[in-house]
N, C-alpha and C positions, 0 to 999 in steps of 0.2 A: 139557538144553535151554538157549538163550543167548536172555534176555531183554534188550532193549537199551532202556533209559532214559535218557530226555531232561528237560528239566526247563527253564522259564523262557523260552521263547523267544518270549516278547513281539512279536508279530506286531503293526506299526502301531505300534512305541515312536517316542517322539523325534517327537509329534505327526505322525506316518506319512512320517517322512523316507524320499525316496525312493531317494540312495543307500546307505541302512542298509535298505531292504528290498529289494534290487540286491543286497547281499552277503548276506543272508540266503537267497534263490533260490540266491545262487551258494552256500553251504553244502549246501542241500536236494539240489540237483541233481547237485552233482559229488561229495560227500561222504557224504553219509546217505543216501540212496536207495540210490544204488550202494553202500552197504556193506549195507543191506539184501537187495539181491537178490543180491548174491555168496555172502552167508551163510545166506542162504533162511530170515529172520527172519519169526518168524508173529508176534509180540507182541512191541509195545512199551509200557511204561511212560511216562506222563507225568504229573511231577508240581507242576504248577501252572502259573498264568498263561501260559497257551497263548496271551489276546492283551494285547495292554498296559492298552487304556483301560476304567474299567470302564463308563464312560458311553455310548460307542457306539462305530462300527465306519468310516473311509475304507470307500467302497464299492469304491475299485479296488484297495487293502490287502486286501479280503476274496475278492476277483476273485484274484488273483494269488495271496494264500494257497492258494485250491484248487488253482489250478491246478498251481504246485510243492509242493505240500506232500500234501493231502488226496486229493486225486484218486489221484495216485500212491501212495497207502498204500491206497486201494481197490481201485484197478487190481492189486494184486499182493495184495489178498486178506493184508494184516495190521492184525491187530485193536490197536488204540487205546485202552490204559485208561488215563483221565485223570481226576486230583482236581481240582477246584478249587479256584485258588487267589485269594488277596488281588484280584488285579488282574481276575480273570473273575466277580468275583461285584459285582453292581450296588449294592444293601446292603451298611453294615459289619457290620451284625448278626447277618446269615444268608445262605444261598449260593444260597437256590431259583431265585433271578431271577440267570442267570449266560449271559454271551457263550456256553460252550460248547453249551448246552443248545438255545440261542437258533437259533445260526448254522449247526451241525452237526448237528443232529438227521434231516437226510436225508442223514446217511451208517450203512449198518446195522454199518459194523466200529469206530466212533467208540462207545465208551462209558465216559459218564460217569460218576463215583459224585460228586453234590452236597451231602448232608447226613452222613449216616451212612458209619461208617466201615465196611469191607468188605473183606473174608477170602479172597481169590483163589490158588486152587490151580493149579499150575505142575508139570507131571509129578510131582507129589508135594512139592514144595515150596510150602509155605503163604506167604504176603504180604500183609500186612496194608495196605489203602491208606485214610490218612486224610483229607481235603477239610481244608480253612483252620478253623479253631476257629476259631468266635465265638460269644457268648450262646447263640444258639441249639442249638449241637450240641456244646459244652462236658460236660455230665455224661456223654453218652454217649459221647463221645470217651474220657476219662478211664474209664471204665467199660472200654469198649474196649479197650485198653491193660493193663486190668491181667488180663482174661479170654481175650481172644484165645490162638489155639493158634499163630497164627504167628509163625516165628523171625526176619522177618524183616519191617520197617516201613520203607514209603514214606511220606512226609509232605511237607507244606508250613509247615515250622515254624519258628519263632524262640525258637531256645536262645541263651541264656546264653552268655557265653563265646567266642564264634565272629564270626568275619569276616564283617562285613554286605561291605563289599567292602575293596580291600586297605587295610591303616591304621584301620578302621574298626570296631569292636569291638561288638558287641551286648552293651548292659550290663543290660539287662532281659530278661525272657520267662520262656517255660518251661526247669525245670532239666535238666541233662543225665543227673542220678538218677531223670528219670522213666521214661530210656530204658535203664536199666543191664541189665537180663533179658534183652534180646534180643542177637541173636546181631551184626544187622547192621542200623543204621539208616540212611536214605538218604533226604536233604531237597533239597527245591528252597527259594526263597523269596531266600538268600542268593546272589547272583552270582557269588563268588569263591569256588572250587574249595577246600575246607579238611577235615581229618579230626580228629580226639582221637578216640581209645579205637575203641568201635564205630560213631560217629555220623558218617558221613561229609555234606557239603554238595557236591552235586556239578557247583555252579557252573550259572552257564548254556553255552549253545552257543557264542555269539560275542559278540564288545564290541560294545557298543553307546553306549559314551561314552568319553571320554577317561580320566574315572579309571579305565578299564578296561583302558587300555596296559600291554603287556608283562604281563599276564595269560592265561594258559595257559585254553581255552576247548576246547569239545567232547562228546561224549556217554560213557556210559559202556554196559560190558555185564556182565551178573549170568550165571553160569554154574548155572544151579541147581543141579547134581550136584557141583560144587565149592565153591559158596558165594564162588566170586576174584571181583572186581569190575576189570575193566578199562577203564582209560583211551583213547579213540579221541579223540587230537587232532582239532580244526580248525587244518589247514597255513593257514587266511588270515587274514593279521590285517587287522581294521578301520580300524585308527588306528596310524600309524607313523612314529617320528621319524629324522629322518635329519642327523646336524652336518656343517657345512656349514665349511668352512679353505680358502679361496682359495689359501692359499702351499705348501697341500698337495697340490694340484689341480692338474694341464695343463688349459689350456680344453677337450682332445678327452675329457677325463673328466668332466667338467662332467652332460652330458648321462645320462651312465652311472649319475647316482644318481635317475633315477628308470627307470625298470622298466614293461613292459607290465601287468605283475601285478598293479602297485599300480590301475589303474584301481578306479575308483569309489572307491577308500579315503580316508581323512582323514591328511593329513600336516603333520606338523610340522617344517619346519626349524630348525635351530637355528645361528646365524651365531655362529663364535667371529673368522675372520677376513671383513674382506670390504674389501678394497685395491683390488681387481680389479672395477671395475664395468663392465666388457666380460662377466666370468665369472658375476656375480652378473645379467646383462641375459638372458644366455643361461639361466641357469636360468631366474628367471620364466617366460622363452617356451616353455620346456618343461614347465612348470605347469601354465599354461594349456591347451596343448594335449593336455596327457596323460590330462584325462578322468577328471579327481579328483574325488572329491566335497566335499572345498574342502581350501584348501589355509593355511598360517599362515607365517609367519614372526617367529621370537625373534630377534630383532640383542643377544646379550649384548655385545657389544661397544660397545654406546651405553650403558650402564648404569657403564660404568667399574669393574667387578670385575676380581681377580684370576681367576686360573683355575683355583685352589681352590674359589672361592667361587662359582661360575657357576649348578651346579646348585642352591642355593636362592633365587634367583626365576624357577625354571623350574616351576610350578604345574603337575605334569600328572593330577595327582585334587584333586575341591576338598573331596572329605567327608576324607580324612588332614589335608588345611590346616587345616579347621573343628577336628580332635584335636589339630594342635598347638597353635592356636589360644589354646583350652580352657587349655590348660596353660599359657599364661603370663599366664592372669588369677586376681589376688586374690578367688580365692572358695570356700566351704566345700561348696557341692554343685557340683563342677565334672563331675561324673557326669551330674546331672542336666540341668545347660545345654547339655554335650556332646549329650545325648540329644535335648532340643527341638530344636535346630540342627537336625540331622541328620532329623529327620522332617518340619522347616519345608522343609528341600530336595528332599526326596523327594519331598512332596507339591505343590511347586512343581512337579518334574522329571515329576509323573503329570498333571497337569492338562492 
């Protein structure tokens, strides 16, 4: 049996930016459905933050969710096991009061597991799926875990050790010896795709910020009678940079660095030369018109560096900037400053 799991896909991030949920459709529709029904998938795994905010819901975010997303997982009759995670639960303390329960409950192949963990058999293959620890479902989680028959845990966790996203190191949480028994562990929570030993993170679907450039995005699939976990890219990326050398350029190529493809996406140019302001007038115009969902321009070339030195003031994740940061300040817990940072932003970035 090929269970396909998905994980983080924050439906309404980026305070319900609409061309970030333009590319997420375009994900759902050309990508994961149709690999759905080619492969005659009856169950998927979901494991956390199904929407972003935990506070409420865009009502045309939630319109359009169904309608590429849910509806079409109805319509073909595949069942939805989803935990809850950090961002779907309205409380930090506990998960009862949670978007998914809230919004979805008149879909009958939508099912949640909120508090307790839960034991899901898969042609004979056991799965143990855990919801977000907090206060509330702490010993029983922990209990869970070490009784469970299955060989194999889904979760919404934050270990130790692992890439919150790239650059960015989780220095706190739970240890990665809690998970050492099992055969295969498989977390949402973390964005950026990473593995050690058995504990895989398997990223979310698609970027949805800039530090998430040139980061590999997409779902995964669990072969139960093999135990392989396989990678299904998303072919579209979000956010794309493109350098931009006038002297390297014919002005009939000018126009050839942007692409019908890139519609809706977030680009960055990056200027090393720009002599040529007939070359650089024509780009713009083709900016504009291309149907971006914005667009940037880096002129390293007004900064006066060499072209060794270019790419560092090219900032293209700000939580890696905040670690280097860290590091060239005189202080004894630079673990721990690193840490606040980094949850001061997040929790700015969730608001």
């Amino acid at each position: 049996m090929k269970l396909v799991i998905i994980t983080d896909t924050h439906l309404g991030c980026r305070q319900d930016n609409k061309p970030i949920l333009s590319h997420q459709r375009k994900f759902y529709e050309k990508t994961f459905i149709p690999y759905l029904k080619k492969h005659k998938i009856t169950d998927i795994l979901h494991l956390g933050d199904v929407f972003d905010r935990r506070t409420g819901i865009n009502f045309d975010t939630l319109d359009q969710s169904k309608e590429f997303l849910f509806d079409p997982l109805a319509a073909l009759g595949v069942n939805m096991h989803t935990i809850i995670g950090n961002h779907d639960a309205y409380y930090k303390n506990k998960n009862d009061v949670n978007s998914v329960s809230l919004l979805l409950s008149g879909y009958d192949n939508i099912h949640a597991y909120v508090e307790d963990p839960v034991e899901l058999d898969f042609d004979g293959c056991k799965v143990g799926l855990v919801p977000w620890i907090t206060s509330s479902n702490y010993d029983k989680t922990y209990k869970f875990l070490k009784k469970t028959k299955a060989t194999i845990i889904g979760g919404h966790f934050a270990i130790s050790g692992f890439e919150m996203n790239k650059g960015s190191v989780c220095e706190d949480g739970m240890k990665a010896k809690t998970f050492k028994s099992f055969e295969l562990v498989m977390s949402g929570h973390f964005h950026h795709k990473s593995f050690q030993g058995n504990i895989h993170y398997l990223g979310s679907p698609y970027q949805m910020a800039w530090y998430d450039y040139g980061d590999a995005r997409g779902f995964h699939v669990l072969d139960t009678d093999t135990r392989e976990l396989e990678f299904v890219p998303n072919p579209s990326d979000m956010f794309i940079k493109i350098m931009y050398d006038d002297t390297a350029l014919r002005t009939d190529e000018v126009e050839t660095l942007i692409s019908d493809s890139m519609e809706g996406s977030f680009i960055k140019v990056v200027v090393k030369n720009n002599d040529d302001k007939d070359k650089m007038s024509l780009l713009l115009e083709k900016l504009e018109k291309s149907g971006l969902g914005d667009y940037k321009i880096d002129d390293v070339t007004s900064v006066g560096l060499g072209e060794e030195e270019e790419d560092t003031v090219i900032i293209e994740d700000i939580l890696p900037f905040l670690s280097q940061y860290v590091t060239t300040l005189d202080l004894d817990n630079k673990a721990a400053v690193e840490s606040l940072l980094v949850s001061l932003y997040k929790e700015a970035m969730n608001k």
